[in-house]
C-alpha positions as CSV (number, residue, x, y, z in Angstrom):
1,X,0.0,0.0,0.0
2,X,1.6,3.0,-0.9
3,X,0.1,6.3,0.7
4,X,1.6,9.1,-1.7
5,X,0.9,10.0,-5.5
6,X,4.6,10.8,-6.3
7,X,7.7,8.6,-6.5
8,X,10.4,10.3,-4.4
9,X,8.0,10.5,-1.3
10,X,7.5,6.3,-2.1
11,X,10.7,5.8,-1.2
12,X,9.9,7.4,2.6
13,X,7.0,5.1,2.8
14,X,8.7,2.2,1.7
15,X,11.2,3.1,4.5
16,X,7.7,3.7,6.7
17,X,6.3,0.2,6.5
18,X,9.9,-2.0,6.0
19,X,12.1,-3.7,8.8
20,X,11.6,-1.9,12.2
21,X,14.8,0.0,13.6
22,X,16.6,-1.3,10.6
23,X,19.0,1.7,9.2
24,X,19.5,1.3,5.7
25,X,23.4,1.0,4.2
26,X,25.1,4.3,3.9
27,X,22.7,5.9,6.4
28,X,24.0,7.1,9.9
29,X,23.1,7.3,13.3
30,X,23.8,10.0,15.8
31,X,26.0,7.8,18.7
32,X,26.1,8.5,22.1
33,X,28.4,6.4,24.7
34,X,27.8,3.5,23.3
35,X,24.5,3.0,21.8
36,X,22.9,4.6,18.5
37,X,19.9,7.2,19.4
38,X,16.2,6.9,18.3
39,X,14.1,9.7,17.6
40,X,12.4,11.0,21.5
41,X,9.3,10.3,19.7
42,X,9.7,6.4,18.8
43,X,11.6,5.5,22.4
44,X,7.8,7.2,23.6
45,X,5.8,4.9,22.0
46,X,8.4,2.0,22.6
47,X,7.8,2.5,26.0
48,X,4.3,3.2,26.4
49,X,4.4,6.9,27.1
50,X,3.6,8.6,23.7
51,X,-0.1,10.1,23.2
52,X,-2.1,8.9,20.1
53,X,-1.4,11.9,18.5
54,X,2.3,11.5,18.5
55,X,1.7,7.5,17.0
56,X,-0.1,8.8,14.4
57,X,1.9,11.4,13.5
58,X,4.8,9.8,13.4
59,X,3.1,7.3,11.6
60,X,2.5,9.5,8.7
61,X,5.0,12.3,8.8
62,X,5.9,11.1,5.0
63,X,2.6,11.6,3.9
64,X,2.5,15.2,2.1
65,X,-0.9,14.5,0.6
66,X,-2.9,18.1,1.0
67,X,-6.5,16.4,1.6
68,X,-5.2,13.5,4.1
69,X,-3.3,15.7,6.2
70,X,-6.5,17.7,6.6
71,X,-8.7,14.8,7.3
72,X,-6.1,13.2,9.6
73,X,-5.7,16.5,11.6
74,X,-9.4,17.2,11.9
75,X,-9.7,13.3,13.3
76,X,-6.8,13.6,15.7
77,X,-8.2,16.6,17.1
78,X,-11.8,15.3,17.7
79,X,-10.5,12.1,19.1
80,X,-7.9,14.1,21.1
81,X,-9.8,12.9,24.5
82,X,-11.4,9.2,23.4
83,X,-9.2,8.2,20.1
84,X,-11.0,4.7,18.8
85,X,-8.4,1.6,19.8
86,X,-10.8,-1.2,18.2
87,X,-14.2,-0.8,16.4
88,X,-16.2,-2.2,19.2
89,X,-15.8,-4.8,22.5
90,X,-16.7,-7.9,19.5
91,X,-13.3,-6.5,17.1
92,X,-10.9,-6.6,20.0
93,X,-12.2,-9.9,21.3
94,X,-12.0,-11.7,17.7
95,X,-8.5,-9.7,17.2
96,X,-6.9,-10.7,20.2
97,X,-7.9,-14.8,19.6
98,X,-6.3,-14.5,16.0
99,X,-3.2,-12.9,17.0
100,X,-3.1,-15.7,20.3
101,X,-0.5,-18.1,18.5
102,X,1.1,-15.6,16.0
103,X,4.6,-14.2,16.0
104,X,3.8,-10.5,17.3
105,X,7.0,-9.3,15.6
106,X,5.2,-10.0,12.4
107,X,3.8,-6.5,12.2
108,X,2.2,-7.2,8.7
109,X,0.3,-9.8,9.7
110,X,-0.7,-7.6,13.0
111,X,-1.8,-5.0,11.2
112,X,-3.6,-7.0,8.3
113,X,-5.4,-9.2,11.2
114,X,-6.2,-5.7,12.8
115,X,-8.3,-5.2,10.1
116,X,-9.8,-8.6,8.9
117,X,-10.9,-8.7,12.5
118,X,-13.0,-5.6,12.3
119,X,-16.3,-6.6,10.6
120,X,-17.5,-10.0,11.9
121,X,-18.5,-11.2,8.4
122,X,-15.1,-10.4,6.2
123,X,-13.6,-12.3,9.5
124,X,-15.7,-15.8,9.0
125,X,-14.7,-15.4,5.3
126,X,-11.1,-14.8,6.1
127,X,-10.1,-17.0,9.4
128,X,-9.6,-20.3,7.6
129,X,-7.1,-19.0,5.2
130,X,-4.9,-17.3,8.4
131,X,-2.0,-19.6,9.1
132,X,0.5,-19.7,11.3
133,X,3.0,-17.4,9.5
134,X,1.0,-16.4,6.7
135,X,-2.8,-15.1,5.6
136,X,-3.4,-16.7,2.0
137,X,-5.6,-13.3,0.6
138,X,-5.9,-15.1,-2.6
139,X,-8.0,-18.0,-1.3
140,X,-10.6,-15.6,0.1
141,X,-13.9,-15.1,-1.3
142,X,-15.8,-12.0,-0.3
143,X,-19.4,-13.2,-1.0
144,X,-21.9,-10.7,0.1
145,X,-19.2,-8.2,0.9
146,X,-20.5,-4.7,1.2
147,X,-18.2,-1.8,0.8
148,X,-16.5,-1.0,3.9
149,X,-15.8,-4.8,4.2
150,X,-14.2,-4.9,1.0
151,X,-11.9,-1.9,1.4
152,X,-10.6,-3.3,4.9
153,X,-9.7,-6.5,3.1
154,X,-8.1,-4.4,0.6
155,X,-6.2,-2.3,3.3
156,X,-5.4,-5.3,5.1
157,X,-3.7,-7.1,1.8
158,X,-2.0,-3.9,0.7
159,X,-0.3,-3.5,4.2
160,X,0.4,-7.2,4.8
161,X,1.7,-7.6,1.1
162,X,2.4,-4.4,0.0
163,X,-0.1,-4.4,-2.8
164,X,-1.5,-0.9,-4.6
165,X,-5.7,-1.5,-3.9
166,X,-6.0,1.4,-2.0
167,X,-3.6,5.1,-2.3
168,X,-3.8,8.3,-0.4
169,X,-6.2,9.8,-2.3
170,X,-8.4,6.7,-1.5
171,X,-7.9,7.6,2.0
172,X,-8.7,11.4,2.0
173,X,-12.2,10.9,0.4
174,X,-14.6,10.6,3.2
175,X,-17.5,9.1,0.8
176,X,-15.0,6.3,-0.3
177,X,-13.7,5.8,3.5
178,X,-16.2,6.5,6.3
179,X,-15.0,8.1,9.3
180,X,-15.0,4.8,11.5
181,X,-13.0,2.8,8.7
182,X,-10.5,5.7,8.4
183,X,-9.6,6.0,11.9
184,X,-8.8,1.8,11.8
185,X,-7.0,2.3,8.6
186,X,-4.9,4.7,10.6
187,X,-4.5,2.0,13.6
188,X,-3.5,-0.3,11.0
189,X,-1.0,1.4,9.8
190,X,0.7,2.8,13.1
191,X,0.9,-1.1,14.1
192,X,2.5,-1.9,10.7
193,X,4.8,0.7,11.4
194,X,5.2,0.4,15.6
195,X,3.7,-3.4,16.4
196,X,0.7,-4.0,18.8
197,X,2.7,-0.9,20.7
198,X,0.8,1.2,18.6
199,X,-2.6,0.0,20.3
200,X,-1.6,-0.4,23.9
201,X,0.3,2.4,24.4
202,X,-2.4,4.8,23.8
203,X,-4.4,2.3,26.2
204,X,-1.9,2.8,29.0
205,X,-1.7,6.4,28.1
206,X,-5.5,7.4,27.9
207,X,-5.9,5.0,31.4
208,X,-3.3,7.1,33.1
């Protein structure tokens, strides 16, 4: 999935959604003592302090499109006090049982699981074909899907496999992507980009 419509700010987001913590060849790293430093912002959410806010925002800094910035802002500051972890009690339940036995360092398949999980019916259609290390998207059929099942499953294969369904533009248009399925799209994303840290922390945060 790639969230910009121009080729030079595709190579941020490929360095968005690729290995965790992993500095590419030729790039360096500020040192001091002894150990490389990370942005104050990622040790936050690393160790459960940062605000939703700062996920998501760190999430998509690359992200220059106009439209999504503007939808993104006006959603982080309406959901400033109660941001939207999972769509309802049923979505965390079903998540939490698929991800039991998975390798949580597999943030693709977190993130992609994240979102299969939130409509119950794109879930039954989907759960068989979720294996240990793997989902096989191609072996899924979406009968009786309605639209806001169909672009999760989209989101969800385009994050776990980095397919092209969905782009930024998709993202910004509010009669394509309803409120509630942008603001999972957007959890989606931070755990393809921070793991399940993404989730909890602003749990632990908001609880505080």
């Amino acid at each position: 999935m790639y969230f910009s419509d121009n080729s030079s700010d595709r190579y941020y987001e490929r360095m968005m959604v690729g290995v965790p913590n992993f500095k590419p060849r030729g790039h360096g790293v500020v040192i001091v003592g002894s150990r490389p430093t990370e942005p104050l912002v990622i040790l936050r959410i690393q160790d459960g302090t940062a605000t939703h806010r700062e996920i998501l925002t760190e999430t998509t800094k690359a992200i220059n499109h106009r439209r999504f910035r503007h939808r993104l802002n006006k959603y982080l500051k309406e959901s400033e006090m109660n941001p939207m972890r999972y769509k309802n009690e049923k979505h965390q339940s079903e998540f939490e049982d698929a991800i039991r036995k998975k390798d949580k360092k597999d943030y693709a398949m977190m993130a992609a699981l994240y979102l299969l999980t939130a409509d119950l019916h794109l879930w039954n259609l989907s759960k068989r074909h979720v294996g240990k290390i793997s989902i096989n998207f191609a072996d899924i059929r979406l009968k009786n899907i309605h639209a806001n099942g169909y672009a999760l499953f989209c989101c969800a294969k385009d994050l776990c496999l980095g397919t092209k369904h969905l782009n930024v533009a998709d993202l910004a248009d509010t009669d394509l992507i309803p409120p509630k399925l942008f603001e999972l799209i957007c959890n989606a994303m931070a755990i393809r980009r921070f793991g399940l840290g993404a989730i909890k922390t602003t749990e632990r945060t908001n609880n505080q």
